[in-house]
N, C-alpha and C positions, 0 to 999 in steps of 0.2 A: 361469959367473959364481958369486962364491962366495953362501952363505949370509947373509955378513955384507952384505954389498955390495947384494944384495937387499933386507932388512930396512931400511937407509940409505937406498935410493931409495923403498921404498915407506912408509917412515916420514916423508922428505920430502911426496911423494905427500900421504897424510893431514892432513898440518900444515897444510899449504896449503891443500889442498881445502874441508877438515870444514867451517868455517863461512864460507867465500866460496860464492856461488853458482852453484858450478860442478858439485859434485858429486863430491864423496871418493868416494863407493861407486865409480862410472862411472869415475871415474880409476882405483880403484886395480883392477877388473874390466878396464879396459884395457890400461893396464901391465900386472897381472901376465900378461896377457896374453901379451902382446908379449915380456916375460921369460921365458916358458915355466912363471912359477909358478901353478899352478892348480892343484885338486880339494879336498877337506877340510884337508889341512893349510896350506894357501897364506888358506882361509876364515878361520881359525881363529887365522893369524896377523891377518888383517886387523880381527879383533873386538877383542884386546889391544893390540893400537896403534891404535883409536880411543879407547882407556880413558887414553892420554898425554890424546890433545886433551880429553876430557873433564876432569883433571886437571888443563890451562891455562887452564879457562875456570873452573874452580871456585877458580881461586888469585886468576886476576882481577878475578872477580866474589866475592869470597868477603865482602865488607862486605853485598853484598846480597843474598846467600844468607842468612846470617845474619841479617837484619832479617828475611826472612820468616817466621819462628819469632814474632815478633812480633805476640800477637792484636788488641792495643790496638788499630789504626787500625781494623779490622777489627768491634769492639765497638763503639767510637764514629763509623762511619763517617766516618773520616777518609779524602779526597780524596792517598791516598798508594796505592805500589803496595803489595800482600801478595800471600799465599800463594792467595788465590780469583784472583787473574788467571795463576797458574801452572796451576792446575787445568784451569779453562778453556783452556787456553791447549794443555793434552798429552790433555785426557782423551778428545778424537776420531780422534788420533793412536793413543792406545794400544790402543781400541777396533778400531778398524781393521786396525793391525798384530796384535794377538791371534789375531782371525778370519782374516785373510788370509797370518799368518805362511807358514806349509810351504809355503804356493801362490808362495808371491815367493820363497821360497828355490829352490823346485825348477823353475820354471820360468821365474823373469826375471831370473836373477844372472848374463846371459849376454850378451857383446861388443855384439850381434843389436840385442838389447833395449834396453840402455844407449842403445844409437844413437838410438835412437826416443826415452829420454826425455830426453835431452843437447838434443835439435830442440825437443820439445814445451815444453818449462819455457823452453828460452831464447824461443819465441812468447811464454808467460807474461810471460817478466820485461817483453818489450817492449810488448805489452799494457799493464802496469802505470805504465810511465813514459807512457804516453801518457793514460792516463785519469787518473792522479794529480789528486787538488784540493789544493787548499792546508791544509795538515795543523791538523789541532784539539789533536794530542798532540805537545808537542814535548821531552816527557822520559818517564820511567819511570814517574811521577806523577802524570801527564796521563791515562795513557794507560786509559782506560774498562774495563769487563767486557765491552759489548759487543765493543768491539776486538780486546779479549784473543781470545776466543772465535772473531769472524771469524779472525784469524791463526792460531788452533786448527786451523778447518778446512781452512785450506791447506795447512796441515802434512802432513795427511792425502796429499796427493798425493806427497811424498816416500818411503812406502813403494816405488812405483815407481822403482826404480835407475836412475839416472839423471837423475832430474826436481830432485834438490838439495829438500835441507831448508831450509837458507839463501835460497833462488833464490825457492821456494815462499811461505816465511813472510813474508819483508820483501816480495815482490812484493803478499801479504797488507795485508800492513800500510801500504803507499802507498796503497792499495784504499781501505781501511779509513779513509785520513786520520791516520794516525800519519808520523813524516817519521823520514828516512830513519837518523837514528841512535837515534829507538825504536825503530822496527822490524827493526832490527839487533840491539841491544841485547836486545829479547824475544826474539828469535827465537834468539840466543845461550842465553839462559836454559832457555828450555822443550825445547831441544835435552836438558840435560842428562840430565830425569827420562825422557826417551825415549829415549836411547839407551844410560843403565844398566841402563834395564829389558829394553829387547834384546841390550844384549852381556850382560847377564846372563841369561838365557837361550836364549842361542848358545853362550857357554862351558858351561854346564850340560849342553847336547847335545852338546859337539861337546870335552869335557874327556879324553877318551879320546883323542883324534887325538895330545895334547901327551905329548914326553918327553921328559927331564934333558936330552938332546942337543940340543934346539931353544931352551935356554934363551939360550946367548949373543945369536941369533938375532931374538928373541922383546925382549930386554930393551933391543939397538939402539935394535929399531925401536920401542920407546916411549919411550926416552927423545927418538930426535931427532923424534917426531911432538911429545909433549911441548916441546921446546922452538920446532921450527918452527911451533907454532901459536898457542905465546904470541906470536911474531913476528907472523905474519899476523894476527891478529885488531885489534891494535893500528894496525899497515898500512891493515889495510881499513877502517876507520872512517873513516879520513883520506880516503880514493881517494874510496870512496863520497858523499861530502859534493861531490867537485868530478866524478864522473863520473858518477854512477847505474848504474843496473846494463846500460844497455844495450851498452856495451862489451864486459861479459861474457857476455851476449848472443848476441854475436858472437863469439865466440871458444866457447864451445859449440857455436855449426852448423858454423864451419870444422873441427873440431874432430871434429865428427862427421862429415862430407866427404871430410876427410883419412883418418881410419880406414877408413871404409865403404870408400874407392878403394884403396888399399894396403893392407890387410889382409885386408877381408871378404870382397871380390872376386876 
């Protein structure tokens, strides 16, 4: 299979994945699996096409990106979202991944592994639809510092490959009492400073593996992660509102099932 061809399934792959909660990493450590594309430069590609999706969410969100620059609400305690429910919202995340970086890379970025956190997050999600109360946040606006902060700490379980940063934080945030298009919507957001701050030091380690030759390869698969995931993101707003996450859920453990019986065994 060529190069190109690769880059196009696993830039599909990410589009879709990144912020549904199913879990980009696990997908694309499966696939490339199953592709044959694996070891540092198959890594390496997979950091720069998550820098598309990140790219999709910063064009879609980019009115509210921009307000958080904005200290006023912030000085007169105004009852609107800012830059302190971002903070909250990564600064357990990033704490976590710091310390635990090399350990997740070098020993859980593996089919094995994924398996386990694909099961365990989809228990999560389903957890979270079941204990869900009837939400107190039902915008961006609404949504508290406490909130923020609980949806922080679930974030935290997403280091673990597989377990979904997505799956993690909105199942968060139904917890929490934010309904399910805030807690989509943050969880979209606080994705961003966490995973620049990781692909930006994965590329930093891992800038040697890249050369002129890998460029075609490389710029596929961000462009169509880029635009498959302005797709999906839009998509799933919509789905989520009439299905909740337990579907996906489900489609995680068979998912994991499927693999473990055909592949691992």
């Amino acid at each position: 299979m060529s190069d190109v061809l690769i880059a196009f399934i696993l830039g599909v792959v990410e589009g879709l994945a990144e912020f549904l909660p199913i879990s980009s990493t696990g997908h694309l450590i499966l696939v490339g699996h199953l592709l044959g594309f694996e070891g540092e430069r198959a890594k390496t590609f997979e950091i720069v096409i998550q820098l598309g999706a990140i790219l999709a969410i910063s064009i879609l969100y980019r009115k509210r990106l921009v307000s958080l620059f904005n200290i006023k609400p912030i000085l007169e305690k105004e009852k609107k979202f800012n830059a302190i429910h971002i903070i909250l919202g990564v600064f357990p995340a990033i704490i976590v991944g710091l310390v635990l970086h090399d350990v997740i890379k070098d020993y859980l970025f593996r089919p094995n592994t994924v398996v386990i956190g694909l099961v365990a997050g989809a228990f999560l999600m389903i957890f979270a639809e079941k204990k869900k109360a009837e939400p107190v946040s039902y915008s961006l606006d609404e949504l508290t510092y406490r909130q923020a902060f609980t949806i922080g700490l679930f974030q935290c379980l997403a280091v673990y490959p597989g377990f979904s940063r997505a799956g993690s934080t909105i199942s968060g945030g139904l917890l929490a009492k934010a309904s399910y298009k805030t807690a989509s919507e943050f969880s979209f957001l606080i994705a961003l400073p966490v995973m620049i701050g990781a692909t930006g030091l994965d590329l930093f380690k891992s800038w040697h593996y890249l050369s002129v030759s890998d460029i075609p390869m490389f710029v596929v698969g961000f462009l169509t992660s880029f635009v498959v995931a302005m797709i999906a993101v839009v998509t799933f707003l919509k789905w989520l509102e009439k299905l909740g996450l337990v579907p996906f859920a489900y489609y995680r453990i068979v998912l994991a099932i499927v693999f473990t019986l055909f592949v691992l065994l």
